[in-house]
C-alpha positions as CSV (number, residue, x, y, z in Angstrom):
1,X,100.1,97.1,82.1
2,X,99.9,98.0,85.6
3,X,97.1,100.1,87.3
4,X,96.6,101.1,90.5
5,X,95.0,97.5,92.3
6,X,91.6,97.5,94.5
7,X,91.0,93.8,95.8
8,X,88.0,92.0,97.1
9,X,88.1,92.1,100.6
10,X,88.6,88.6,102.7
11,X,86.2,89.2,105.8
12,X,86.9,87.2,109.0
13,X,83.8,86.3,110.8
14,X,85.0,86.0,115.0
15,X,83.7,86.1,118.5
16,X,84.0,89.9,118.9
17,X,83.0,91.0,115.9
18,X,80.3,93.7,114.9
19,X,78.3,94.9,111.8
20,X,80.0,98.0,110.4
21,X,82.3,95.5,107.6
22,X,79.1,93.9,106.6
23,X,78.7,96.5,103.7
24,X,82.6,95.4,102.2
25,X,82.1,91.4,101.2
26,X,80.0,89.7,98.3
27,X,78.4,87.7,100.5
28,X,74.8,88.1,101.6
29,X,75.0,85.8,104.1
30,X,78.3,87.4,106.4
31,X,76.4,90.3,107.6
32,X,77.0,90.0,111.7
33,X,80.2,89.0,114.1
34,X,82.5,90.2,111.0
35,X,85.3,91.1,113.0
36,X,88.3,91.7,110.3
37,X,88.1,92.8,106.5
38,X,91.6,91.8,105.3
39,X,92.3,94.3,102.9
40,X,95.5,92.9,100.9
41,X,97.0,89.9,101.9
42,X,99.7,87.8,101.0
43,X,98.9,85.8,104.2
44,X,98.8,81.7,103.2
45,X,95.1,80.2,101.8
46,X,94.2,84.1,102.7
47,X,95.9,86.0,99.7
48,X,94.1,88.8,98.0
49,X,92.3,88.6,94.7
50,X,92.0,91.5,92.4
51,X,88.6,92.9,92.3
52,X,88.6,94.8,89.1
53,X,90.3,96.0,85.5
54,X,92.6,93.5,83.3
55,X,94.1,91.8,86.1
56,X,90.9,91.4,87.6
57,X,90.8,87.5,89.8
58,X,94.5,87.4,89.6
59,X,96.1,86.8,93.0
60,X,98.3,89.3,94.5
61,X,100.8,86.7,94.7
62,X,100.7,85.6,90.7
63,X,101.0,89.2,89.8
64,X,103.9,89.7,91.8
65,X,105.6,86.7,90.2
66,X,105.4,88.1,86.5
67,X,105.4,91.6,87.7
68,X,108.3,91.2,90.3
69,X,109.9,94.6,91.1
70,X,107.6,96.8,89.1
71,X,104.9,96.1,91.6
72,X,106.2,96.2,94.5
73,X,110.1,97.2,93.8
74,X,113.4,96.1,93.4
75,X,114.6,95.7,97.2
76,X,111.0,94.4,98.5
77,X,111.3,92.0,95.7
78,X,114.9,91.1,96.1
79,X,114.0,90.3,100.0
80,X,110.4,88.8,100.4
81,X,110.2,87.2,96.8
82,X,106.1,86.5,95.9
83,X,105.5,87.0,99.7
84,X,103.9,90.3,99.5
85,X,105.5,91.7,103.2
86,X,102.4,93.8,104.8
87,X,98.8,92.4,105.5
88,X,96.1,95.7,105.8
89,X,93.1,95.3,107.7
90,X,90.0,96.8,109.4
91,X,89.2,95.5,112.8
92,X,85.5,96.1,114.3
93,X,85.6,95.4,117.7
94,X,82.2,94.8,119.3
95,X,83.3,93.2,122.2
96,X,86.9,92.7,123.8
97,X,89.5,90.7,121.8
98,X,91.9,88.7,123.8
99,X,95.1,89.7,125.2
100,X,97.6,88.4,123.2
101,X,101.6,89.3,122.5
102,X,103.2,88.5,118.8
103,X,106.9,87.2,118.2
104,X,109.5,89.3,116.9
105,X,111.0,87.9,113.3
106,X,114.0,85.9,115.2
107,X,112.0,83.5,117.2
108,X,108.9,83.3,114.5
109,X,111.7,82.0,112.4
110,X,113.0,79.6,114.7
111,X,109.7,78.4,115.9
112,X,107.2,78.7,112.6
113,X,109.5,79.7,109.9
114,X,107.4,82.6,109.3
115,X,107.8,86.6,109.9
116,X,107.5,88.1,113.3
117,X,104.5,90.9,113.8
118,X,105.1,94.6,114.6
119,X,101.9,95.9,113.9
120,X,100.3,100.0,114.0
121,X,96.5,100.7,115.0
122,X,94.5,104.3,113.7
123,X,91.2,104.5,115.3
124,X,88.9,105.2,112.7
125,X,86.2,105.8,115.4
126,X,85.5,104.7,119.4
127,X,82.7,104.6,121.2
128,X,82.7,106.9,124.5
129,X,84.5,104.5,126.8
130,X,86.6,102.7,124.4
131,X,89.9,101.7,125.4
132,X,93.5,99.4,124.3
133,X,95.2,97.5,126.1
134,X,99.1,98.5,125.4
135,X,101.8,96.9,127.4
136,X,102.7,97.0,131.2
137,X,101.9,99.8,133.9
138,X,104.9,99.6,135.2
139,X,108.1,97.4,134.8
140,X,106.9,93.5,136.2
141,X,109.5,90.7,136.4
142,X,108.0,87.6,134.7
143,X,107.4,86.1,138.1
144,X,104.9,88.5,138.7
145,X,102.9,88.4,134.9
146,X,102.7,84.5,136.0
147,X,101.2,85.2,139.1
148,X,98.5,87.7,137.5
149,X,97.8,84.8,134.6
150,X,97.4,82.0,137.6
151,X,95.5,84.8,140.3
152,X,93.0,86.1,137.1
153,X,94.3,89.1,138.1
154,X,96.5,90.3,134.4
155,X,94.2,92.9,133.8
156,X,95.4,94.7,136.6
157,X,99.3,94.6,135.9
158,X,98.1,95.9,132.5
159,X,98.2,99.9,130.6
160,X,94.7,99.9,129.9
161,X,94.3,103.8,127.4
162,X,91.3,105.4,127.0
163,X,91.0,106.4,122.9
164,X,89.2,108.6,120.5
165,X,88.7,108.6,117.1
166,X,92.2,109.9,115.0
167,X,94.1,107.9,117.6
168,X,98.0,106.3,116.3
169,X,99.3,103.8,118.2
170,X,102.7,101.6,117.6
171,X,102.9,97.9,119.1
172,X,106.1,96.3,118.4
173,X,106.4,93.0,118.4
174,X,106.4,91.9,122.4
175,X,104.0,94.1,123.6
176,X,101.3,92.6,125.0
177,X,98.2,94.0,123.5
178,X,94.5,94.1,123.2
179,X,92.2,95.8,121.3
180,X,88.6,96.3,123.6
181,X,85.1,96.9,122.6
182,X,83.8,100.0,121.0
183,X,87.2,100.2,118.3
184,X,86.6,100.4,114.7
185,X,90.6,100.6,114.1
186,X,92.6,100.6,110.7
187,X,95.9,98.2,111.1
188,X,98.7,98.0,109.5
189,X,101.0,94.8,110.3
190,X,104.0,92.5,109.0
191,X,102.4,89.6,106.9
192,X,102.2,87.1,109.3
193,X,99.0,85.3,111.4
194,X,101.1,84.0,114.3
195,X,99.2,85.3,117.4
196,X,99.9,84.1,121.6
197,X,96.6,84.5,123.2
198,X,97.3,84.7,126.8
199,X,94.4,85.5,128.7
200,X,90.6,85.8,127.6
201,X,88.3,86.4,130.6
202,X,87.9,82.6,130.6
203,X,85.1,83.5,127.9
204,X,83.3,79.9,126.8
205,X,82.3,79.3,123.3
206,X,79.1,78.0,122.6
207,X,80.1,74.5,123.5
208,X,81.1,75.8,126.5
209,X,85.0,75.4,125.6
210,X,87.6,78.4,126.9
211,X,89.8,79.1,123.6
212,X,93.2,77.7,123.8
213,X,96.2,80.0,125.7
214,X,99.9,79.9,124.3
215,X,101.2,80.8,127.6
216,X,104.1,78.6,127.3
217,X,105.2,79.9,124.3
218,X,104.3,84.1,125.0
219,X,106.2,83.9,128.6
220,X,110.1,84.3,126.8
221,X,108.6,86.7,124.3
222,X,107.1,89.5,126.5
223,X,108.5,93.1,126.6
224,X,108.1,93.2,130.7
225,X,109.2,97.4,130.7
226,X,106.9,99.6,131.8
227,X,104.7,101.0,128.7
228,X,106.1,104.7,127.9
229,X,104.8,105.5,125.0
230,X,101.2,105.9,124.9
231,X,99.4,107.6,121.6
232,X,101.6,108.9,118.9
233,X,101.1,113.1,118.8
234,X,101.2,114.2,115.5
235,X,99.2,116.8,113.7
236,X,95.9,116.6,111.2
237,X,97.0,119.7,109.1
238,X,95.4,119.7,105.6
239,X,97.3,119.4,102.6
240,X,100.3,118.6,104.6
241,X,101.9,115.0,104.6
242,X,101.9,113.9,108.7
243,X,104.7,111.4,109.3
244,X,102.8,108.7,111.5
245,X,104.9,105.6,112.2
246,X,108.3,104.8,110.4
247,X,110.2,101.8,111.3
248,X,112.3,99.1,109.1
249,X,109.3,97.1,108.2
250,X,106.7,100.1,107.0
251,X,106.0,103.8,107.4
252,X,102.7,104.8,107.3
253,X,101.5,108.5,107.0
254,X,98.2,110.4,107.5
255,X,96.7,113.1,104.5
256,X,94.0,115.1,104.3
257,X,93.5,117.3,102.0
258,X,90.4,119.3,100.5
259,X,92.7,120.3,97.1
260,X,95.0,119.2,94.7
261,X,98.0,117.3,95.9
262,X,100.9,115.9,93.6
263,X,102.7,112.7,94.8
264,X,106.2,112.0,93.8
265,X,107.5,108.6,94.3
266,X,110.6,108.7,91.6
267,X,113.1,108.2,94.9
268,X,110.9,105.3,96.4
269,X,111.7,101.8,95.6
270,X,108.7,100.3,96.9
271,X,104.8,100.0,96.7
272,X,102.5,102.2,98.2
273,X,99.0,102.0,99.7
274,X,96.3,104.2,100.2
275,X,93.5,103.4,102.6
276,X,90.8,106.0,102.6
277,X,89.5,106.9,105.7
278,X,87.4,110.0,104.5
279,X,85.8,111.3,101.6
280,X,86.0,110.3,98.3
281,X,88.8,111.2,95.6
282,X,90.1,110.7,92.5
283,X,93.8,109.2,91.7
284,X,95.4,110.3,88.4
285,X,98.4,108.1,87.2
286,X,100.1,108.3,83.7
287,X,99.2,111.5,83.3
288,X,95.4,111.1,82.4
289,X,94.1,107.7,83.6
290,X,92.3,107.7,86.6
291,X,91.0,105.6,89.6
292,X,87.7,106.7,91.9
293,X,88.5,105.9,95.6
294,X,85.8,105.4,98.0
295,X,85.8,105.9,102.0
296,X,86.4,102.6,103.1
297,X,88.5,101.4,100.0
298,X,91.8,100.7,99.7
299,X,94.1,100.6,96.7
300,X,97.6,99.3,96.0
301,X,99.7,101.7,93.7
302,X,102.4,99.4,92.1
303,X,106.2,100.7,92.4
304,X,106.5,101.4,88.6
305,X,104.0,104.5,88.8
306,X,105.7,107.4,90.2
307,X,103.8,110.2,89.5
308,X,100.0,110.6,90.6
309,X,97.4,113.5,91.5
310,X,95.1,113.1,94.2
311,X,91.9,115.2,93.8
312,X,89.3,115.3,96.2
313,X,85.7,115.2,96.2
314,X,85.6,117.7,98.5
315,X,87.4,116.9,101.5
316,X,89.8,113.3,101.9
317,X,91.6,111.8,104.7
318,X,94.2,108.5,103.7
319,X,96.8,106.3,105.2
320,X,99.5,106.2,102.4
321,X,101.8,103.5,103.5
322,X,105.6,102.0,101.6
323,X,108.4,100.6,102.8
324,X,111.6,102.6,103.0
């Protein structure tokens, strides 16, 4: 029978990477420069492993093959098969990733056969200066980003935004994008690892190598518009459901609550996630089973369970993310 799914977290050891996921993987060893904890993945050699119950060291793929629909519903199943479509992460930024722009799902098909990657950010904290890169100042004609790449001078054609903690911000696939030191962000993102790297501060490695560039392949991908949307304004009132993003491939809202709150899924043909972001609380499903969720945690409510309570231990804050 299906339960709501915890799975053991797949951290990413990088370049940029801090200390604050070390508390989150088995290993005693991957304690520094852990700069992603992929939360549930369907990604290829990367795909999630339940951590606990019956189903415990099944892969999220496997269940999704016997459980088809009923874990993550009919249309998802009917369209992405064992592929489980979204990849949720935490990102811990201590020093500045590279700037980098993602395909949309036209040319990743062409040139990878995979999915494209529209991808959403929630600051879960930021030191005082932190900041994203997102997009274009103003609108630049590809002559001119070439120039910036060949001058070291990007940067400057580039929206660079100031952030704070409870921060939403959308990238669709195109923008150019970076995520700069002092972010500890929650993201939500297509399943899919294809990433153009297209400038990084001609760092060295510790062989003294710069990291490879995709320029060729980012220049016909680029969204060259000015950025016009900056952070997404929505509201943190509690006990009240605060649409975030919503596009075709995932909506993703913010809750917190400090009470009871009943969550009705019947008209949803999809899977929902919650990742907690504050507080602890419990998650009743089939009427009297229930789940502890801890900050930090994220769980994975199969489509088949449409009716759950969420009671906090005092005060929560969640993500609750589906596809529509």
């Amino acid at each position: 029978m299906l339960y709501p799914l915890k799975f053991k977290p797949i951290l990413k050891q990088t370049l940029w990477g801090g200390s604050k996921l070390a508390g989150k993987g088995s290993n005693p060893h991957i304690r520094e420069s852990i700069g992603e904890s992929w939360e549930i993945s369907g990604v290829q050699d990367n795909i999630s492993e339940v951590a606990e119950g019956p189903l415990a060291e099944n892969t999220l793929e496997e269940l999704i093959e016997i459980y088809m629909g009923d874990l993550v519903g009919d249309k998802v199943y009917d369209k992405f098969g064992v592929e489980f479509p979204l990849l949720i992460k935490y990102i811990d930024a201590r020093d500045n990733l590279s700037i980098q722009v993602h395909p949309d799902d036209a040319t990743a098909k062409e040139r990878h056969n995979a999915y494209g990657k529209t991808e959403m950010w929630y600051l879960l904290d930021a030191e005082p200066e932190a900041g994203l890169i997102m997009g274009f100042k103003h609108d630049t004609t590809q002559q001119e980003y070439l120039q910036g790449l060949h001058n070291n001078t990007l940067p400057a054609l580039l929206n660079t935004e100031k952030v704070k903690k409870g921060d939403c911000f959308f990238i669709p696939a195109g923008t150019v994008h970076a995520i700069c030191k002092g972010c500890f962000i929650a993201e939500i993102q297509q399943t899919s690892d294809i990433t153009y790297r297209i400038y990084d501060y001609n760092r060295r490695d510790k062989n003294g190598n710069t990291r490879e560039l995709h320029t060729d392949l980012a220049t016909d991908v680029i969204n060259y518009n000015g950025q016009k949307q900056h952070a997404i304004p929505y509201h943190q009132h509690e006990n009240h459901t605060e649409k975030l993003v919503d596009c075709e491939y995932f909506t993703t809202n913010y809750l917190k609550f400090n009470k009871e709150i009943e969550k009705d899924y019947i008209a949803l043909d999809s899977f929902v996630i919650y990742m907690c972001l504050e507080g602890n609380f419990t998650l009743v499903y089939e009427t009297d089973k229930t789940i502890q969720v801890r900050k930090g945690e994220t769980v994975l409510i199969p489509a088949c369970l449409k009716n759950l309570f969420l009671l906090p231990e005092k005060e929560a804050g969640i993500l609750e993310i589906y596809i529509r």
